[in-house]
C-alpha positions as CSV (number, residue, x, y, z in Angstrom):
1,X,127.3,102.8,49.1
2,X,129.2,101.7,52.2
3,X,132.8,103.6,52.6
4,X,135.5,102.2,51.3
5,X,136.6,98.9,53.2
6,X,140.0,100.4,53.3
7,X,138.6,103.7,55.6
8,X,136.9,100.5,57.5
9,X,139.7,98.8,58.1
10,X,141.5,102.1,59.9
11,X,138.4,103.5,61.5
12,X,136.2,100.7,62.9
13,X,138.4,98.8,65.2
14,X,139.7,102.1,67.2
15,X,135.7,103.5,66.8
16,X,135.1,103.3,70.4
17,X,138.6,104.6,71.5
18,X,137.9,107.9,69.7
19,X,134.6,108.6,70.5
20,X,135.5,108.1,73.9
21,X,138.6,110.1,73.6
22,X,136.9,113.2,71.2
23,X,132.9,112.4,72.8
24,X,130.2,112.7,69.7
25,X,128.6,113.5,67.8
26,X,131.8,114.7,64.9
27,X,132.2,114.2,61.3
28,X,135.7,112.2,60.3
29,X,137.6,112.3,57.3
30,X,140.2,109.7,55.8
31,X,143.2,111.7,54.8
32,X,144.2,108.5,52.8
33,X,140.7,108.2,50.9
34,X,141.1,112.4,49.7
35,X,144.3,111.6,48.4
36,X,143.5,108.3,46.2
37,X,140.3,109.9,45.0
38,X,142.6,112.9,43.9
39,X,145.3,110.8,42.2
40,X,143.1,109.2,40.7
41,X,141.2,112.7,39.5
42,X,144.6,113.0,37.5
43,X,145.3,109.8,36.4
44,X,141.7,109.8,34.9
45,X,142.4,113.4,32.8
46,X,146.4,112.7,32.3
47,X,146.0,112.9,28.5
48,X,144.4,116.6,28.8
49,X,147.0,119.6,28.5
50,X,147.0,121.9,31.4
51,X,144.6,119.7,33.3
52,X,143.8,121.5,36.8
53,X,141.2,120.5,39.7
54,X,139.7,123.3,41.6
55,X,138.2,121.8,44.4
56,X,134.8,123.2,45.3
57,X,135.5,124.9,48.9
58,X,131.3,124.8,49.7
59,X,131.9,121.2,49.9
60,X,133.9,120.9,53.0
61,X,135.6,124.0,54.1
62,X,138.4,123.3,56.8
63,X,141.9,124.6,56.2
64,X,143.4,121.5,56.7
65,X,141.2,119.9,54.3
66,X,142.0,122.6,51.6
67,X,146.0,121.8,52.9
68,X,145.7,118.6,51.4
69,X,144.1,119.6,48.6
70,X,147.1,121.9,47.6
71,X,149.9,119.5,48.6
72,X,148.0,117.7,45.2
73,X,148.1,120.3,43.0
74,X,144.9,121.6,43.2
75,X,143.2,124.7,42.9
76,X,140.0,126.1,45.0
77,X,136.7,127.1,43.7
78,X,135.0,129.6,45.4
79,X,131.6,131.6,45.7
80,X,131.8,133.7,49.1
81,X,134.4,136.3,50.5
82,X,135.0,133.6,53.4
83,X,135.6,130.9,51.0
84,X,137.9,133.1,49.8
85,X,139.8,133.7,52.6
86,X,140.1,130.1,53.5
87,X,141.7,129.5,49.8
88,X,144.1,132.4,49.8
89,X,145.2,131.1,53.7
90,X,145.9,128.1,52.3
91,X,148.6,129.3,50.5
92,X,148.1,129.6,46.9
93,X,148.6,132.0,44.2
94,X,145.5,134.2,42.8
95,X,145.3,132.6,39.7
96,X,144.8,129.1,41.9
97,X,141.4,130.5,42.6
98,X,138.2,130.7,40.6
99,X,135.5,132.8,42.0
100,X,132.0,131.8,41.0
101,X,129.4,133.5,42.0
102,X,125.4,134.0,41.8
103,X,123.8,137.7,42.2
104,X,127.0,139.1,42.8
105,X,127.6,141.8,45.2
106,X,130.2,144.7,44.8
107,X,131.8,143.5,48.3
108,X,132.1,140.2,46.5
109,X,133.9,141.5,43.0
110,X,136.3,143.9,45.7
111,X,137.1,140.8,47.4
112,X,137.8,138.5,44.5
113,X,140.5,141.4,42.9
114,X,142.3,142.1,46.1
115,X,145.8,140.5,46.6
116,X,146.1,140.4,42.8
117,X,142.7,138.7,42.1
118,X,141.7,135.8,40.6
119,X,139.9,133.9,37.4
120,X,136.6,135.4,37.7
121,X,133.7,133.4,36.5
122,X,130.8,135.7,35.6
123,X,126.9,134.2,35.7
124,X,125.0,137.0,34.4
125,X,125.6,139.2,31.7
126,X,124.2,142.2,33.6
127,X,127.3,141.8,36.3
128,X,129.8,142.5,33.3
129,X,129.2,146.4,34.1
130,X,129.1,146.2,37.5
131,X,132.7,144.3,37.8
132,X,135.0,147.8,39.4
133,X,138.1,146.7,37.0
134,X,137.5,144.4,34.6
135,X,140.3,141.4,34.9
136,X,142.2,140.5,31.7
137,X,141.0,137.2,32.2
138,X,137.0,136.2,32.2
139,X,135.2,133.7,31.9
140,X,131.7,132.9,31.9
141,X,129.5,130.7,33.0
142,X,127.2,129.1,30.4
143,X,123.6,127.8,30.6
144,X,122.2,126.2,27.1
145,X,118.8,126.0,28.7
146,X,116.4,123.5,26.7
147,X,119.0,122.6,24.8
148,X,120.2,119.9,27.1
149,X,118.6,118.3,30.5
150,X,119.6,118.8,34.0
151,X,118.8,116.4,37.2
152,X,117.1,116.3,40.2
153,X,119.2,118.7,42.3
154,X,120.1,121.3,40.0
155,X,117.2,120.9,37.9
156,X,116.3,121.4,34.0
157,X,118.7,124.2,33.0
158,X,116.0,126.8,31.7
159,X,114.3,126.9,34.8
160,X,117.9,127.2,37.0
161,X,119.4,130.6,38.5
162,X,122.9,129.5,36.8
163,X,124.4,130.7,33.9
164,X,124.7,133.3,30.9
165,X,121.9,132.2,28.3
166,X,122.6,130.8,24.7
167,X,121.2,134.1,23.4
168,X,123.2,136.0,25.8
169,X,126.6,134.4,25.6
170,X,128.6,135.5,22.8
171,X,127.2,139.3,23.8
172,X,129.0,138.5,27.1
173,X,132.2,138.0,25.6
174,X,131.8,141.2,23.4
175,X,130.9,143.1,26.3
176,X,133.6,141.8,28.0
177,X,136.2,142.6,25.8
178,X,134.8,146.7,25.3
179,X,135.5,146.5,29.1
180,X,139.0,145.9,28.6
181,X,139.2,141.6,28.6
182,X,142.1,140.2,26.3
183,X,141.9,136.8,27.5
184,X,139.0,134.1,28.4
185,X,137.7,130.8,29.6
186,X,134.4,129.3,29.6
187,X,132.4,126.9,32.3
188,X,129.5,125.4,32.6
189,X,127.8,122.8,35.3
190,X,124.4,121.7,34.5
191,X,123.9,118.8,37.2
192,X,124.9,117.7,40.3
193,X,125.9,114.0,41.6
194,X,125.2,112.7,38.6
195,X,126.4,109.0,38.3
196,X,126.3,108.6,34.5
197,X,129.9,109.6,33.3
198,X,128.4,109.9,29.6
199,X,126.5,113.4,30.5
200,X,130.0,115.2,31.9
201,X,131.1,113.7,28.1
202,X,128.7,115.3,26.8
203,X,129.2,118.9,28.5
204,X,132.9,118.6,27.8
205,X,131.9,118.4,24.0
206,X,129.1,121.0,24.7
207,X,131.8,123.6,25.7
208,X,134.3,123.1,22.9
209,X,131.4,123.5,19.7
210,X,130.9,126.8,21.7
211,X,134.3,127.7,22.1
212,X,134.5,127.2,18.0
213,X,131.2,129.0,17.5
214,X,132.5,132.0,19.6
215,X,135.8,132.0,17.9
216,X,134.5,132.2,14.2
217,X,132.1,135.0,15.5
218,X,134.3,137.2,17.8
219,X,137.7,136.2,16.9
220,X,138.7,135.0,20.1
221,X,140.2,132.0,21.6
222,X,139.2,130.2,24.9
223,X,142.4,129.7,27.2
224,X,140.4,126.8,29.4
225,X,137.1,125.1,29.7
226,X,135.6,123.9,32.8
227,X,133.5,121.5,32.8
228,X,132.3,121.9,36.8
229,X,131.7,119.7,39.0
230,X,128.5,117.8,39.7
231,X,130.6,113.6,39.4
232,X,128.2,111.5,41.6
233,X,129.1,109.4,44.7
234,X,126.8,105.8,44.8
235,X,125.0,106.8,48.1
236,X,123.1,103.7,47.8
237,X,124.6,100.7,48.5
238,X,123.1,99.1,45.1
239,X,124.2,102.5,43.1
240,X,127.3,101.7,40.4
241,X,129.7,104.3,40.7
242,X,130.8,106.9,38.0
243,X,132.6,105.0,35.5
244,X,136.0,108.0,36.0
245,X,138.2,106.2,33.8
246,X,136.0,105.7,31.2
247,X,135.1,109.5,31.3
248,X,138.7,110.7,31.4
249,X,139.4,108.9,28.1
250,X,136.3,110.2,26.1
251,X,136.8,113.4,27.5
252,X,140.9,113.5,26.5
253,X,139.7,112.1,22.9
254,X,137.7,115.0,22.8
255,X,140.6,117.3,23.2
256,X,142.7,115.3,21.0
257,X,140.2,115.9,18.5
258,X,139.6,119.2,18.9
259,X,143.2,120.3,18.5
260,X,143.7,118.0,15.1
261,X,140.8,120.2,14.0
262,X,142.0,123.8,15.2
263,X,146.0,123.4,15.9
264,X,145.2,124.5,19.0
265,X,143.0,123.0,22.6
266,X,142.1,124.6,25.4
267,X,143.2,123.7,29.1
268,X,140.8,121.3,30.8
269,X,139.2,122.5,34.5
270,X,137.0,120.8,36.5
271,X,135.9,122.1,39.8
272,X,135.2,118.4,41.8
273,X,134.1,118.9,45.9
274,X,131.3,115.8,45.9
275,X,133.5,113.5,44.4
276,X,136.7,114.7,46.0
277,X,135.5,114.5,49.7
278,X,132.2,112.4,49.5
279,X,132.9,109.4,50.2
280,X,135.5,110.1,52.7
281,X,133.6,111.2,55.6
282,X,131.2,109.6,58.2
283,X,129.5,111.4,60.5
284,X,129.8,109.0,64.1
285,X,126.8,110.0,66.4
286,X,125.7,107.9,69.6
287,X,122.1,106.3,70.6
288,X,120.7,107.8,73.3
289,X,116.9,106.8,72.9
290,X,114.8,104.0,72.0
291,X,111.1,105.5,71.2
292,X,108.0,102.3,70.6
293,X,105.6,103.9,69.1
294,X,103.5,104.0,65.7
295,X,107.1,103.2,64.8
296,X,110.1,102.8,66.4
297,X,112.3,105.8,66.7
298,X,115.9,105.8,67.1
299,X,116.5,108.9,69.2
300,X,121.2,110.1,68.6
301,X,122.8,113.0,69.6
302,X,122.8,114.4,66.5
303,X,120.6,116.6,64.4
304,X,120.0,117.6,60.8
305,X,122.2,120.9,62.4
306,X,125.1,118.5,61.2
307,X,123.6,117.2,58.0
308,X,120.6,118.6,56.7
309,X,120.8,116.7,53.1
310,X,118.2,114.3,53.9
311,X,116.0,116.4,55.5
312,X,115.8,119.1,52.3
313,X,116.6,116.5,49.4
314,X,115.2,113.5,51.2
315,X,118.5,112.2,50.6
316,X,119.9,108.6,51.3
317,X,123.1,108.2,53.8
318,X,123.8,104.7,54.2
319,X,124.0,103.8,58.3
320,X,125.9,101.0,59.9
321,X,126.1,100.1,63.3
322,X,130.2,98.8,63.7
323,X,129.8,95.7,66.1
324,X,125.9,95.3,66.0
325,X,125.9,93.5,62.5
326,X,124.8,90.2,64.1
327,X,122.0,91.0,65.9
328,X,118.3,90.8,64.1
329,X,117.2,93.9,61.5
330,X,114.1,95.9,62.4
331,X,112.5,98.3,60.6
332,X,113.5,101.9,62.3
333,X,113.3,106.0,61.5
334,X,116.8,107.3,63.0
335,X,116.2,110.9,64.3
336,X,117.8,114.3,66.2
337,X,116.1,116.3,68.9
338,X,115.3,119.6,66.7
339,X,111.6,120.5,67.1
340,X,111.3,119.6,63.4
341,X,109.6,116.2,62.2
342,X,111.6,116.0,59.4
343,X,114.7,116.0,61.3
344,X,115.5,112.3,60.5
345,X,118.7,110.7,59.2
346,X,116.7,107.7,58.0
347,X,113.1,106.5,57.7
348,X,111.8,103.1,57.5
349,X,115.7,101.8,57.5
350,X,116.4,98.0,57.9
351,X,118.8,98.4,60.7
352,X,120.3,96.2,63.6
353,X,118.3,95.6,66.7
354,X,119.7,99.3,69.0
355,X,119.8,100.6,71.8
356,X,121.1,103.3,74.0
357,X,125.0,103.6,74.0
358,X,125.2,102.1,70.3
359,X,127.5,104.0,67.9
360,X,126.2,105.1,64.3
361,X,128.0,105.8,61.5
362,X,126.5,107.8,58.6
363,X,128.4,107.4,55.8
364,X,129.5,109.6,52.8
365,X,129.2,113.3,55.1
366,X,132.2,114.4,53.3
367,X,130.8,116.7,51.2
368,X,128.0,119.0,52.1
369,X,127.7,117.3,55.5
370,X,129.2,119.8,58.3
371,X,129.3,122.8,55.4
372,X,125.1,123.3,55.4
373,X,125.5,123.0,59.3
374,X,122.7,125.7,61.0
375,X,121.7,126.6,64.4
376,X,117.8,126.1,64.6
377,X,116.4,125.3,68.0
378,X,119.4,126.2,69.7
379,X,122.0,123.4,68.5
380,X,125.4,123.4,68.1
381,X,127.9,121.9,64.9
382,X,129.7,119.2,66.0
383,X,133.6,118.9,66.0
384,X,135.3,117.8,63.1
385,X,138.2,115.0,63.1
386,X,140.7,113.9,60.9
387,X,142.1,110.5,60.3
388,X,145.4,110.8,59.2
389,X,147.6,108.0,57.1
390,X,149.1,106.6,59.9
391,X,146.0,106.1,61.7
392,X,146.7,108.7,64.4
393,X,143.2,111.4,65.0
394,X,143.4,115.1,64.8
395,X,141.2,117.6,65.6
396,X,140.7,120.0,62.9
397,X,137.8,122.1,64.6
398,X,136.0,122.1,67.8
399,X,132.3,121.8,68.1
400,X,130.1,125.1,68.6
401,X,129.1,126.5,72.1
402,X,126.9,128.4,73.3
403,X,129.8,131.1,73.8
404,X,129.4,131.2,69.7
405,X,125.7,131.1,69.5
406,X,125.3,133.7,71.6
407,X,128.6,136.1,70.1
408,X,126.7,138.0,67.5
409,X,123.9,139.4,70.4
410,X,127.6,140.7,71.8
411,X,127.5,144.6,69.5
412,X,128.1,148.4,69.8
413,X,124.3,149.7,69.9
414,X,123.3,151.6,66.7
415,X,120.2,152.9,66.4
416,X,118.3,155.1,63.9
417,X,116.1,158.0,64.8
418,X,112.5,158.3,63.9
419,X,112.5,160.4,60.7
């Protein structure tokens, strides 16, 4: 759906004056928008003990993004040793971070446990043996395969890459345990941007008849559950959004619930970077052609390099065109200039009448926008901005060069004989 009117309202009428200022193509992000969407992250789980977010650093990983997202309160989610550099430079304590990871490597685990580690979230029982020093705290990550559905992205959870199997699970935490393990969470995400608050219900109650059904087996007690990410953003402009308070109040009765049952709950995680930082980017791009062909083309300086979603999911980022909204709609594909058909921010789009000079905005690049950034054909990332609460632009990092495409051809020759 469009941004909110609010971002509008501070970014539209100065649009030209920073894209003259900065040049395009870049990605901006409303400072104000991040903060509301985390306040109201909290207000929505206030009734759950412990509550903690641990934004998902894949979704947009700048330092001064993950800044704001510690002046909150929150934690950082991570799956790479870079992401967790960028989390521990930000200034938090080991047990802030989660490190989740697929087809873990043992640079990964020596990563995660230096500086006095962090919660490490395991997804395959066969990594158990192959952690170096087994944490006093684990947690797994757990995939009930047919047993519930997935969505589009992620997929039905048997036929996913995710997760320690129903079969598998309470093995895991055995296994765990002979390895030295005296304390324990348990996670799960099975869907991504999904819209219908009633399915994150449903994992959050999901998790807690498994933490029961491990604790009358094994005796042991889950400290936290997380119940991932994967809260959808309404992309389309006729999309309803997720419904968070609603969620946060089944979820909380959930709790409530469970700890009039057992005298005891454990601490509610989520692990939110869609939701968090979604809706609160734009990626601002300029025409530079008009191409009448078949169909008419709508040629920017931009390129799937700076958001690829649509051109892998066939994803939909709503366009607007900020002082063209009186002119007559025609029926247009938006593209880049990568050597790639499907390098196309919109096809078949009822769009303003454009032409060269025009400024686009394509909306909702917060998340997963800059982050899947590549270099095919040659072409660079673009710059990232940052609009501040008072209205005021920062830069919060430059747009490639060719000085950077070029760096790792830069190396001390190694070569290996003939044997």
């Amino acid at each position: 759906m469009p941004i909110s009117e609010t971002f509008k309202t501070r970014l539209y009428p100065q649009l030209d004056r920073i894209a003259k200022h900065f040049g395009t193509p870049f990605h901006i992000y409303d400072e104000a928008g991040l903060r509301a969407t985390g306040q109201a992250l909290k207000d929505a789980f206030a009734g759950a003990e412990g509550f903690r977010e641990f934004f998902a650093v894949k979704a947009l990983p700048n330092p001064f993004i993950l800044t704001i997202m510690r002046e909150m309160g929150f934690g950082f989610d991570c799956s790479s040793i870079p992401e967790l550099m960028l989390a521990r430079n930000a200034h938090v304590a080991p047990t802030d971070i989660m490190f989740t990871s697929n087809n873990t490597s043992e640079a990964d685990f020596l990563a995660a446990a230096a500086h006095g580690g962090c919660i490490l979230n395991l997804d395959d029982i066969s990594l158990i043996g192959k952690v170096p020093l087994m944490p006093e705290l684990i947690c797994f990550r757990y995939n009930p395969g047919a047993k519930r559905s997935g969505n589009a992205i992620i997929g039905k959870p048997e036929e996913a890459k995710y997760g320690v199997s129903d079969g598998q699970i309470a093995d895991a935490y055995r296994k765990a345990q002979e390895r030295g393990a005296k304390r324990f969470g348990l996670h799960s995400m099975l869907a991504s941007n999904e819209l219908d608050y009633r399915y994150i219900v449903e994992t959050a109650r999901m998790l807690l008849d498994l933490c029961r059904r491990l604790e009358l087996e094994l005796n042991i007690r889950m400290e936290f559950v997380n119940i991932g990410g994967g809260l959808g953003i309404p992309y389309r402009p006729e999309d309803a959004p997720l419904d968070l308070p609603a969620m946060g109040r089944e979820v909380c009765r959930l709790l409530e619930d469970f700890k009039k049952a057992y005298g005891y709950v454990p601490r509610l995680f989520t692990e939110s970077g869609r939701y968090m930082s979604g809706p609160h980017g734009v990626l601002v791009t300029r025409v530079i052609n008009r191409k009448d062909i078949y169909r008419t083309h709508i040629g920017v300086d931009s390129s799937m390099a700076a958001l690829m979603r649509p051109a892998i999911y066939g994803a939909y980022h709503h366009i607007e065109a900020p002082g063209c909204e009186d002119r007559p709609l025609e029926l247009v594909d938006v593209v880049g200039p990568l050597c790639e058909n499907n390098d196309k921010f919109a096809i078949q789009r009822q769009l303003p009448h454009l032409e060269g000079g025009e400024l686009l905005v394509i909306q909702d690049t917060g998340a997963h926008g800059h982050a899947m950034g590549f270099n095919y054909n040659g072409r660079l990332r673009p710059q990232e901005l940052l609009l501040r609460t008072d209205s005021s632009v920062e830069r919060i990092r430059r747009a490639e060069n060719v000085t950077d495409y070029f760096a790792t051809l830069i190396f001390e020759p190694d070569t290996l004989a003939a044997g």
